[in-house]
Wavefront OBJ file of the C-alpha trace (Angstrom):
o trace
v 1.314 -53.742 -49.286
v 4.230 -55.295 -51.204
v 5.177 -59.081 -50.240
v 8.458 -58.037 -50.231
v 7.705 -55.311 -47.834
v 5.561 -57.692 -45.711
v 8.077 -60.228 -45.448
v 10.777 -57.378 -44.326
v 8.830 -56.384 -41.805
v 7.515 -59.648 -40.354
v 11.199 -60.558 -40.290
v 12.392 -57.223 -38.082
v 9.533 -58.219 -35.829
v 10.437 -61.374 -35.371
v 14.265 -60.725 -35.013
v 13.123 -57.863 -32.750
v 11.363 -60.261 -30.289
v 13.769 -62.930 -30.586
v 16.682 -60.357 -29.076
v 14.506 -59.042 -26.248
v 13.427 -62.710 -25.067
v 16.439 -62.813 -22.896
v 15.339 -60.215 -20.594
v 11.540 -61.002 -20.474
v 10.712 -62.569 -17.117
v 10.876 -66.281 -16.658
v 10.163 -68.848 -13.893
v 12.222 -70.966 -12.701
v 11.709 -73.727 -14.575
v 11.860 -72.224 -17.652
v 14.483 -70.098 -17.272
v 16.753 -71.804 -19.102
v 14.174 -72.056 -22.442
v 13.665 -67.894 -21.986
v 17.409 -66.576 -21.293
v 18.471 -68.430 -23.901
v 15.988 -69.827 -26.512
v 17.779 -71.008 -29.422
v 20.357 -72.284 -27.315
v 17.747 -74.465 -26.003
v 15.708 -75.290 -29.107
v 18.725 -75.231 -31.434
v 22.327 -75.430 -30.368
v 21.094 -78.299 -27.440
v 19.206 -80.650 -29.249
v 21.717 -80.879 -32.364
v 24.800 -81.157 -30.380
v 23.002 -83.667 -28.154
v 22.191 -85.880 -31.525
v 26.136 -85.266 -32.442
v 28.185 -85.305 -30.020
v 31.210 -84.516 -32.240
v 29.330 -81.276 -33.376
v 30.060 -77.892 -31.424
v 27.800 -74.594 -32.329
v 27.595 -71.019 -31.012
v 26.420 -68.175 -32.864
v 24.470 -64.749 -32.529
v 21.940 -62.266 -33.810
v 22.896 -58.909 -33.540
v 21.257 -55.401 -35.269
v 23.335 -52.322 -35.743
v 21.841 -49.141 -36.068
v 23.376 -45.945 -36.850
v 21.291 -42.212 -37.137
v 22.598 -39.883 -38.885
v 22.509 -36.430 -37.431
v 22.469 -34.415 -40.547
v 22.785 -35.496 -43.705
v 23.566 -32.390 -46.045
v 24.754 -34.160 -49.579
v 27.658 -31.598 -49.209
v 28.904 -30.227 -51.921
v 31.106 -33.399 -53.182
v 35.451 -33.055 -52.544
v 36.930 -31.253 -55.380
v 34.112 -29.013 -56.516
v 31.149 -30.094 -58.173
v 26.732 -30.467 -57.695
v 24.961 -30.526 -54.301
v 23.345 -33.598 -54.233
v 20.694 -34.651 -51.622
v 20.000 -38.020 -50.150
v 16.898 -38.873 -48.484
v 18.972 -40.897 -45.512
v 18.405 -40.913 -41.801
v 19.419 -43.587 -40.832
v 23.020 -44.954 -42.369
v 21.755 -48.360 -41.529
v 19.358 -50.865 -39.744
v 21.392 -53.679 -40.420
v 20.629 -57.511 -38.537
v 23.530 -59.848 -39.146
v 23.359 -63.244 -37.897
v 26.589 -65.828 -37.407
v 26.810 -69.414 -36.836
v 29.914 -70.575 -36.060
v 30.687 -74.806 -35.799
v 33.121 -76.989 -35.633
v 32.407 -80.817 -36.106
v 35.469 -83.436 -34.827
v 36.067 -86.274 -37.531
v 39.296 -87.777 -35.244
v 41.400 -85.966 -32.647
v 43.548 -84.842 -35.513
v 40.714 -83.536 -37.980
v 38.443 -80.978 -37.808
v 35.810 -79.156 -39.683
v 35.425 -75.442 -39.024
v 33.047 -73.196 -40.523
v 30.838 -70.040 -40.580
v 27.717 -68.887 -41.889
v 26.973 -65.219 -42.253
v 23.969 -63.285 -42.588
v 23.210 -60.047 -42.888
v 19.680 -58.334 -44.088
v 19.488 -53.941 -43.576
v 16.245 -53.111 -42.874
v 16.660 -48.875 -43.639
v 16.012 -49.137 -47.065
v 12.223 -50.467 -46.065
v 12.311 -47.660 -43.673
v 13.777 -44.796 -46.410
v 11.826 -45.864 -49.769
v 13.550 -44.346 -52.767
v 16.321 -43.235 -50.395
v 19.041 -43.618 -53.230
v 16.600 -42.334 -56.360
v 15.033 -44.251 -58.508
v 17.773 -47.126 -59.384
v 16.879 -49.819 -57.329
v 19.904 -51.622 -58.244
v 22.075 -49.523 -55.046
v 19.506 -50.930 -52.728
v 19.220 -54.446 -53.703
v 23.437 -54.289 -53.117
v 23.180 -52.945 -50.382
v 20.517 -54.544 -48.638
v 21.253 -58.277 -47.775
v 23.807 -61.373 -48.221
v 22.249 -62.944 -51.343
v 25.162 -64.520 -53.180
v 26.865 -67.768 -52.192
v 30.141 -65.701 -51.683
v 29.161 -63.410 -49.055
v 27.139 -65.920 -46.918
v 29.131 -68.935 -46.919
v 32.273 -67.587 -44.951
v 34.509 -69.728 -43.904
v 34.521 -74.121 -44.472
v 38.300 -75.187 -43.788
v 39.374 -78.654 -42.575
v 41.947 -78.367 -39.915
v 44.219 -81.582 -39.980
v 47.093 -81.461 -37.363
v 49.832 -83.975 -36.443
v 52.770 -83.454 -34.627
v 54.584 -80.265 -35.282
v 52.455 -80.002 -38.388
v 49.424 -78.347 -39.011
v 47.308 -78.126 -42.295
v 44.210 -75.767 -43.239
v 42.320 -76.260 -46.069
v 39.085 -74.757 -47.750
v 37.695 -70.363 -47.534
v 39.560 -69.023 -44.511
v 41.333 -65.977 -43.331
v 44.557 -65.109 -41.970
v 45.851 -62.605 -39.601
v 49.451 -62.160 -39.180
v 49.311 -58.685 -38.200
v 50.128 -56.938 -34.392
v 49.690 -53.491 -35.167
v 46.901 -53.981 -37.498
v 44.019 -51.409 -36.247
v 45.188 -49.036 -38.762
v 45.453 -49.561 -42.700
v 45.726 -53.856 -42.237
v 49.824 -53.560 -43.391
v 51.250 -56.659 -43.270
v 47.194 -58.476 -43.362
v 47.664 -57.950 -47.529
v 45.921 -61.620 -47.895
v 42.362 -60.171 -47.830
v 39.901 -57.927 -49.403
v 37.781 -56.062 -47.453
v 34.532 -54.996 -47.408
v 33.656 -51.195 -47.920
v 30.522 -50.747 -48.292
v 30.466 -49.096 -44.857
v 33.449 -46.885 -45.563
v 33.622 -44.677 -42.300
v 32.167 -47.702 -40.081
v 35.353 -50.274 -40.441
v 35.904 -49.929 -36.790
v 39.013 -51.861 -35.728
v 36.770 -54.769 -34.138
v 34.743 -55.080 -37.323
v 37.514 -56.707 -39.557
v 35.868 -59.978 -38.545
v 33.258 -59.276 -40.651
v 34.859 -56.328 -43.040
v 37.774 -59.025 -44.142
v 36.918 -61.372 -47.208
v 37.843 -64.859 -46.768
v 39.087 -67.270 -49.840
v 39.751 -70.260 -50.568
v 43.025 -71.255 -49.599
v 45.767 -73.930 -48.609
v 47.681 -73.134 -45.221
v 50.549 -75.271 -44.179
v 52.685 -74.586 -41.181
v 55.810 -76.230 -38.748
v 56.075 -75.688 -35.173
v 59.556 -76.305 -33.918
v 60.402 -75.420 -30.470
v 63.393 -75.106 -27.900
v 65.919 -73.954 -30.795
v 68.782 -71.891 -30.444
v 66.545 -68.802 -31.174
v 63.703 -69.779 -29.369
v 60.106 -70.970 -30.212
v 59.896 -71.047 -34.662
v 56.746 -71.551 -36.678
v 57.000 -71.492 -40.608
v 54.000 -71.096 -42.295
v 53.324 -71.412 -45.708
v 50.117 -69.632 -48.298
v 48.483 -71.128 -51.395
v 45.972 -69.284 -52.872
v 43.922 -69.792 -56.087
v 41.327 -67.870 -55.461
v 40.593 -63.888 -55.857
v 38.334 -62.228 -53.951
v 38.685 -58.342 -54.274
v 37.673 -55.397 -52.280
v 34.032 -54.619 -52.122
v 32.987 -51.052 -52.446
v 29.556 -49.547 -51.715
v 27.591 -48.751 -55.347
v 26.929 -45.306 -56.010
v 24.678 -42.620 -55.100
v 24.724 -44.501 -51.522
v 25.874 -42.048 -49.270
v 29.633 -44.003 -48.261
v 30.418 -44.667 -51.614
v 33.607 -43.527 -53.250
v 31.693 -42.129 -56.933
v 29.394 -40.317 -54.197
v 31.795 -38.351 -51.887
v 34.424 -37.592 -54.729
v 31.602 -37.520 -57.500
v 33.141 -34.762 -59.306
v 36.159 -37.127 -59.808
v 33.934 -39.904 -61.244
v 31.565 -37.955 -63.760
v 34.310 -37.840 -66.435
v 35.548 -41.707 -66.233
v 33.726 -44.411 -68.448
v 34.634 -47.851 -66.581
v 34.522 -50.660 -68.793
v 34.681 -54.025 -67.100
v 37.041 -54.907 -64.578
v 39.471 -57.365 -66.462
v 40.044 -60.453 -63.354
v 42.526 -62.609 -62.874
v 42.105 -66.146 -64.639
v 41.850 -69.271 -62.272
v 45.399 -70.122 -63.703
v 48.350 -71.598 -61.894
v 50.539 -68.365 -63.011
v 47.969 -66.726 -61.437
v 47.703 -67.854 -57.947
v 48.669 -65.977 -54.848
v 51.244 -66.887 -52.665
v 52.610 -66.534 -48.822
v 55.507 -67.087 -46.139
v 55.708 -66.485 -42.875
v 58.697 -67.615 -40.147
v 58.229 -66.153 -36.749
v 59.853 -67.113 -33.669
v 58.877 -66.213 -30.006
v 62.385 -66.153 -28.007
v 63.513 -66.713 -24.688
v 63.486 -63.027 -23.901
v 60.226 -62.453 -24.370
v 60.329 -61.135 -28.316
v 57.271 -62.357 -30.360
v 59.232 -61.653 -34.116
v 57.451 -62.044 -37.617
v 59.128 -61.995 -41.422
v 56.620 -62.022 -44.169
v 56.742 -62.270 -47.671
v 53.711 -62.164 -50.010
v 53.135 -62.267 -53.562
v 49.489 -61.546 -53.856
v 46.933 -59.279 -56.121
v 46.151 -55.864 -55.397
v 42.707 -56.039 -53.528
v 41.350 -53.059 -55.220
v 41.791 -53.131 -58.776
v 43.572 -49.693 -60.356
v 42.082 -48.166 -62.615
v 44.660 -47.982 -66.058
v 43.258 -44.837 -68.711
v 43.065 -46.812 -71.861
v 41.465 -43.933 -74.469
v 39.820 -40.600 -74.569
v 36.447 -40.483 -75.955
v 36.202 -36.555 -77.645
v 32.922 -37.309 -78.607
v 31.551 -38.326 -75.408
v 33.505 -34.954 -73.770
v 31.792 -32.607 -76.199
v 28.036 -34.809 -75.378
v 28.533 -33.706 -71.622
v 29.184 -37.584 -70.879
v 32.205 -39.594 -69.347
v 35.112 -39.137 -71.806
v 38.197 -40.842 -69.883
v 38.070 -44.553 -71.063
v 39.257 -46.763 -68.189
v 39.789 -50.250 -67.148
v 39.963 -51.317 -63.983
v 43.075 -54.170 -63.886
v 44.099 -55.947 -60.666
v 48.025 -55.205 -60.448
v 50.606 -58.082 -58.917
v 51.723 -56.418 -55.539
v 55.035 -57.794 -53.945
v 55.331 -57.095 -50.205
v 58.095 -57.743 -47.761
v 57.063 -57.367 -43.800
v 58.004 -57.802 -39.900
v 56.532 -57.415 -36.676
v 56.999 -57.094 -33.408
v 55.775 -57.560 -29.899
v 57.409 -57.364 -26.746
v 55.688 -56.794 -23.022
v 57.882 -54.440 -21.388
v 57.956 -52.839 -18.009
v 59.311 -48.700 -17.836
v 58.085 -45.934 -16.469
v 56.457 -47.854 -13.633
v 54.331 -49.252 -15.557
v 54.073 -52.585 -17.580
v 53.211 -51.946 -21.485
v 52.710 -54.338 -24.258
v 54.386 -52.843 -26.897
v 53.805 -53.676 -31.115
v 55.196 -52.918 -34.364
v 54.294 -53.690 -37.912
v 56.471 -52.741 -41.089
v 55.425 -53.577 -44.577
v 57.755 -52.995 -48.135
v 55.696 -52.815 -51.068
v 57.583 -53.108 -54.445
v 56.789 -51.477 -57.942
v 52.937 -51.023 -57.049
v 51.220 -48.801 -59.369
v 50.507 -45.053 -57.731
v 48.594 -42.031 -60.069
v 51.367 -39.314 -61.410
v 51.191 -36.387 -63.324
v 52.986 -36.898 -65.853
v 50.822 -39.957 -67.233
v 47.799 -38.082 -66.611
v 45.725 -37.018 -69.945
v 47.345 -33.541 -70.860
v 45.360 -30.717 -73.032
v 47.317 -32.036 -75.897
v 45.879 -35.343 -75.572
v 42.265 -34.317 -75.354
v 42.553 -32.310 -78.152
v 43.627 -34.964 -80.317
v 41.784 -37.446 -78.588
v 44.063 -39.446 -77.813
v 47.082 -40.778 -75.125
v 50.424 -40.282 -75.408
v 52.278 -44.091 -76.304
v 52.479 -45.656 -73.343
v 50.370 -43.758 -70.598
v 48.105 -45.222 -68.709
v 47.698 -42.927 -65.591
v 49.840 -44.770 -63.446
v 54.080 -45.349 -62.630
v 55.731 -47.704 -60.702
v 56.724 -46.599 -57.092
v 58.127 -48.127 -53.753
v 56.041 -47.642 -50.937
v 56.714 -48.071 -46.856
v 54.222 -48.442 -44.422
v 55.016 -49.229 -40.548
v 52.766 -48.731 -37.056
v 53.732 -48.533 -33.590
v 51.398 -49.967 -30.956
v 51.778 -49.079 -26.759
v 49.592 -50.272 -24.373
v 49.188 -49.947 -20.817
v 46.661 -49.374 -17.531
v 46.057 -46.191 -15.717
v 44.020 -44.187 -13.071
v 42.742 -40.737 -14.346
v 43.337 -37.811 -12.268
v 40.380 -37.262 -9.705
v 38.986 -40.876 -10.567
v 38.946 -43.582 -7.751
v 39.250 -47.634 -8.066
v 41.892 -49.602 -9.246
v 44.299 -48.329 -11.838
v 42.334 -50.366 -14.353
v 41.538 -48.275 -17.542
v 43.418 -49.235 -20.516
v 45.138 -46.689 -22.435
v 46.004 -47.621 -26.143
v 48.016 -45.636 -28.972
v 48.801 -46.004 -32.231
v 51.115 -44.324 -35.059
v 51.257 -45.036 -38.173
v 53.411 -43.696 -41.316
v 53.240 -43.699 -45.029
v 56.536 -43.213 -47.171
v 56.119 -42.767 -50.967
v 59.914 -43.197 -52.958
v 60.463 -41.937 -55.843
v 57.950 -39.424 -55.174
v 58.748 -35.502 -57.226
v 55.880 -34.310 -55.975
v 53.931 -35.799 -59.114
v 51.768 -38.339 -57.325
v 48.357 -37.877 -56.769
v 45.149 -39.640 -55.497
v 41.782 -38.446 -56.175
v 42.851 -35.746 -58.118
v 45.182 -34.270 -55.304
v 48.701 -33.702 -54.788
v 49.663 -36.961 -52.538
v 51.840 -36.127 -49.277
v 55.615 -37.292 -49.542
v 54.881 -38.314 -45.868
v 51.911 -39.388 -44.458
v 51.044 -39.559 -40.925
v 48.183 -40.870 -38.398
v 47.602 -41.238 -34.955
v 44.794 -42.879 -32.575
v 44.548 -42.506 -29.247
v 41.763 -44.838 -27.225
v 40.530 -45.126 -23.953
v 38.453 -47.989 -22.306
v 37.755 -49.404 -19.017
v 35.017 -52.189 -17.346
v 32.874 -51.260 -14.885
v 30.076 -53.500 -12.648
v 32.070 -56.681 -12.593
v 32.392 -55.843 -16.930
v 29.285 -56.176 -17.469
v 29.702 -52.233 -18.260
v 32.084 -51.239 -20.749
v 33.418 -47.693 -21.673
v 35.433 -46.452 -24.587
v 36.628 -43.527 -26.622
v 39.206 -42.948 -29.387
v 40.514 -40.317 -31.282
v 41.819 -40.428 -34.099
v 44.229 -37.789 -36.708
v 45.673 -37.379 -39.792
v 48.366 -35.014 -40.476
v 45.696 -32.845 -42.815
v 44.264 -31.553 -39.900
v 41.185 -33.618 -39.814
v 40.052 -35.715 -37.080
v 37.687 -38.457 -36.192
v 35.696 -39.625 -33.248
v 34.706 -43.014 -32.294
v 32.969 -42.538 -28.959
v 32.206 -42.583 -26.438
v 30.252 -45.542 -26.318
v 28.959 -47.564 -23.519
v 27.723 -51.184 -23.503
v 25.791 -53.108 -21.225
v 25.862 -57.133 -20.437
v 21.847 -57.234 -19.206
v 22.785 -61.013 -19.235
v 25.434 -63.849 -20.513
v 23.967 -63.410 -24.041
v 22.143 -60.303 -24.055
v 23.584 -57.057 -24.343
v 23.294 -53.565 -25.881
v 25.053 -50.393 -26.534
v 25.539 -46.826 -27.858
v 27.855 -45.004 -29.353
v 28.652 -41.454 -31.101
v 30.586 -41.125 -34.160
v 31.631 -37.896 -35.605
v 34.126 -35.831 -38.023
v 35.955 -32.832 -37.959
v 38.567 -30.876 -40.255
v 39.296 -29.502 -43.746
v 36.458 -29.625 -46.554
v 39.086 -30.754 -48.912
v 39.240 -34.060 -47.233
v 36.986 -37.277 -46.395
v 36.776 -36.827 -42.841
v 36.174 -32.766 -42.875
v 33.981 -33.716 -45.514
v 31.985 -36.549 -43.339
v 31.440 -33.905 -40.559
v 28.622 -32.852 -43.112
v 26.974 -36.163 -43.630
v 28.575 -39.048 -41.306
v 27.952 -38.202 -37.868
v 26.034 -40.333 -36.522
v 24.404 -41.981 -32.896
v 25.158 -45.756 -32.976
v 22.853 -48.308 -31.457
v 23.736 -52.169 -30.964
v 21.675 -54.835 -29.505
v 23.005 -58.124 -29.351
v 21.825 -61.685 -28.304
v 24.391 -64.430 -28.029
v 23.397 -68.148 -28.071
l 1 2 3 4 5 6 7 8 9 10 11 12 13 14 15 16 17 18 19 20 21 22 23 24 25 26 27 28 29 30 31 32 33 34 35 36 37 38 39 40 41 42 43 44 45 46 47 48 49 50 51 52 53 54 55 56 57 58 59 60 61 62 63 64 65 66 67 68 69 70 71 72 73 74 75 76 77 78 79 80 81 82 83 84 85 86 87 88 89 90 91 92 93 94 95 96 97 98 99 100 101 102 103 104 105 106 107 108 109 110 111 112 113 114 115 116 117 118 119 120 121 122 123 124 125 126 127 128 129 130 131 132 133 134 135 136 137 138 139 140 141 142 143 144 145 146 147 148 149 150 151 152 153 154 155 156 157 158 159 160 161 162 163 164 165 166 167 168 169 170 171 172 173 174 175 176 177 178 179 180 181 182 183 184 185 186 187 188 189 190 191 192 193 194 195 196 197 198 199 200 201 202 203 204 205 206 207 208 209 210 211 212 213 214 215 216 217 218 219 220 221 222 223 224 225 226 227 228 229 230 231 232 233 234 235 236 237 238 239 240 241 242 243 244 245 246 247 248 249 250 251 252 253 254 255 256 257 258 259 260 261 262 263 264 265 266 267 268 269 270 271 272 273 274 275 276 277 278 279 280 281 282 283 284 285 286 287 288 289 290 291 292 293 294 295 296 297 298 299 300 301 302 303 304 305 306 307 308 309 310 311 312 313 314 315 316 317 318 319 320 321 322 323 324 325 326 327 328 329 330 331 332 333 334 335 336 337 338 339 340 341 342 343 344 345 346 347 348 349 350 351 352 353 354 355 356 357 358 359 360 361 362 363 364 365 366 367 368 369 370 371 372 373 374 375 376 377 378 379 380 381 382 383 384 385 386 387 388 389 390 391 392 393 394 395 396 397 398 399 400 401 402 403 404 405 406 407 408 409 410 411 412 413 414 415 416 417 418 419 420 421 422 423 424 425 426 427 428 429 430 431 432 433 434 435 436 437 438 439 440 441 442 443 444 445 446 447 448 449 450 451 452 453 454 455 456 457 458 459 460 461 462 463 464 465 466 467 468 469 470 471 472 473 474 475 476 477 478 479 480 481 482 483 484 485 486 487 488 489 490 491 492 493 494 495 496 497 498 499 500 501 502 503 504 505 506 507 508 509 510 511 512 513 514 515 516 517 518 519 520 521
């Protein structure tokens, strides 16, 4: 046996047995030490030696089973490709969360994040013979992706200052697409499993100065102005290919003929840095309103077509020359909450709105024509890619009901969401991933959840649909609070629609049973 696969597997025993020690029986008088150990041989005795020092944390393993996994036939045509998965992942992540009080007006907050999947120990050679995938894949090991957040929080007055690797959410409609949230990469390595409560962990902090002024009782109400520096760049993280959620996986076809060379960054340079504003102002009549402005860099770098390689084309090897660039993205936004009583009923209602100016969308016309392969060569000035306007907004309603035929209180809370995509300047040339893009682009979630056993219990469902016809199912899952930092739960996901799409596509390989156990201390 391996050391590496002896150490993997003395570490899921021990995280195993560390979760269930919560519900293992106890006396009395050591109750305390069993339903909550590390709280107890941890958090207690360093808090105790600094009083200033606050901790709380958790271990938790998610676990998903896939329920077929047929390599389909990749979107737009191309090989069958098989997979040896089962399981999509056996992941553990641990969190530690503290915050250590300098002075009543400073403040160290932080958060360490780890994360270690266990499935490739349990699938060997699951993605071929690369090992490179895997090692990805498999745990936290850089600096960038363990060390999460370290901000001082200094506040005096109407004045507040953050500074250090943080994140920042200004959104209110924000389960679907993250509009006006801009600030952030995100993490895609588990591209159908970015629930809406996993942005937590999907977003990607940076390192960044946050300044902002709370003035209240004014003409207009409550006002906050809040202001973003940030030198840092931290881009979107996408899963390596042949893993199974990968991009170059499910539209592989797409990917054989492009020859990436490497992605050209942003320097550390003043010019450079990203920037944000935000005034908001909660009035007398209830309106929470938001105006946004952000100068930032596109979180997922496009991909510009510098050359065609004839050669290379003729050799049965990737002939489009590209280089991915990270494009300046302007975006003007608002939002908008309101808790509103109609219909009988009181709702908490939300909207989001984001403008995006000049940002670079796939046409056409700059695509590589037969002319230009032939000669091996682009047309001056193509690159793949023209300027457009783009509009995104979301609606948000909220409310309680009582199903039909169901007794108790009217207690179950009913969520919905809308969202819209607008493309100007549009002629029908725009494309993404080879297809024609929609003018108009429309999706919809619909969610259903309620508590049950003084909410210990928890039920939910969702829904959700794009106007290609293909859906998606998150649920139902139930959870279970065995104690105050024990619980576990399970969960279906599943896919349903076109084959020309991701999610008709995923009804092939992504649906899955979920598992979660979790142990809070």
């Amino acid at each position: 046996m391996r050391t590496r696969d002896r150490w993997s597997r003395w570490t899921i025993a021990w995280i195993f047995g560390l979760l269930f020690l919560p519900i293992l029986p106890a006396s009395a008088a050591e109750g305390n030490l069993w339903g909550n150990p590390l709280q107890e041989l941890f958090v207690k005795p360093l808090t105790e030696a600094f009083p200033n020092l606050e901790l709380r944390g958790y271990l938790m393993n998610e676990s998903d089973l896939l329920l077929h996994n047929a390599g389909d036939e990749p979107l737009g045509g191309g090989r069958h490709l098989h997979i040896r998965q089962n399981f999509q992942r056996i992941e553990w992540v641990g969190e530690l969360r503290y915050k250590y009080y300098f002075t009543p007006n400073l403040t160290l907050v932080g958060q360490l994040d780890f994360l270690y999947d266990s499935s490739f120990d349990w699938q060997k050679r699951a993605l071929g013979k690369d090992g490179a995938p895997e090692r990805e894949l498999e745990s936290f090991h850089s600096f960038r992706r363990w060390f999460r957040e370290a901000y001082l929080l200094w506040s005096t007055g109407d004045w507040e200052l953050r500074l250090g690797k943080q994140q920042v959410v200004w959104g209110k409609a924000t389960d679907i697409g993250h509009f006006v949230d801009q600030a952030h990469g995100y993490d895609f390595r588990e591209l159908h499993d970015t629930a809406v409560d996993d942005t937590e962990l999907t977003r990607r902090t940076v390192w960044m100065a946050d300044i902002s002024y709370y003035l209240a009782n004014t003409p207009v109400g409550d006002l906050e102005a809040e202001l973003l520096w940030i030198p840092d760049y931290e881009e979107s993280v996408y899963a390596p290919s042949p893993y199974l959620q990968s991009t170059a996986f499910i539209f592989r076809n797409r990917f054989r003929s492009l020859r990436f060379l490497k992605t050209d960054k942003p320097s550390a340079s003043f010019k450079n840095h990203e920037w944000g504003a935000r005034l908001s102002t909660f009035t007398k009549g209830g309106w929470d309103l938001g105006l946004y402005f952000l100068y930032m860099w596109e979180k997922a770098p496009t991909n510009f077509i510098q050359g065609i390689d004839v050669a290379a084309r003729t050799a049965g090897k990737p002939w489009v020359v590209v280089e991915p660039k990270p494009a300046r993205m302007t975006m003007l936004g608002g939002t908008v909450e309101k808790l509103h009583h109609f219909l009988g009923k009181d709702w908490t209602l939300r909207g989001e709105l984001a403008y995006f100016l000049n940002r670079y969308r796939a046409t056409r016309t700059e695509q590589p024509q037969a002319q230009d392969i032939a000669a091996g060569l682009l047309a001056p000035g193509k690159d793949g890619y023209t300027k457009r306007d783009e509009m995104r907004w979301a609606l948000n309603a909220e409310t309680t009901f009582k199903p039909p035929f169901v007794s108790g209180p009217a207690d179950w809370i009913l969520t919905a969401w809308i969202s819209v995509y607008n493309y100007f300047g549009y002629d029908n040339d725009q494309t993404e991933m080879g297809k024609t893009l929609d003018k108009w682009q429309t999706f919809g979630i619909l969610s259903i959840s309620k508590g049950f056993w003084n909410e210990r219990a928890n039920f939910s469902t969702a829904i959700a649909y794009n106007d290609g016809g293909s859906w998606r199912f998150a649920g139902p899952k139930l959870t279970y609070e065995f104690t105050n930092t024990f619980n576990v739960g399970v969960g279906y996901s599943g896919y349903s629609g076109n084959r020309d799409d991701v999610w008709g596509w995923g009804d092939r390989n992504f649906d899955e049973i979920q598992f979660e156990f979790t142990y809070t201390f």
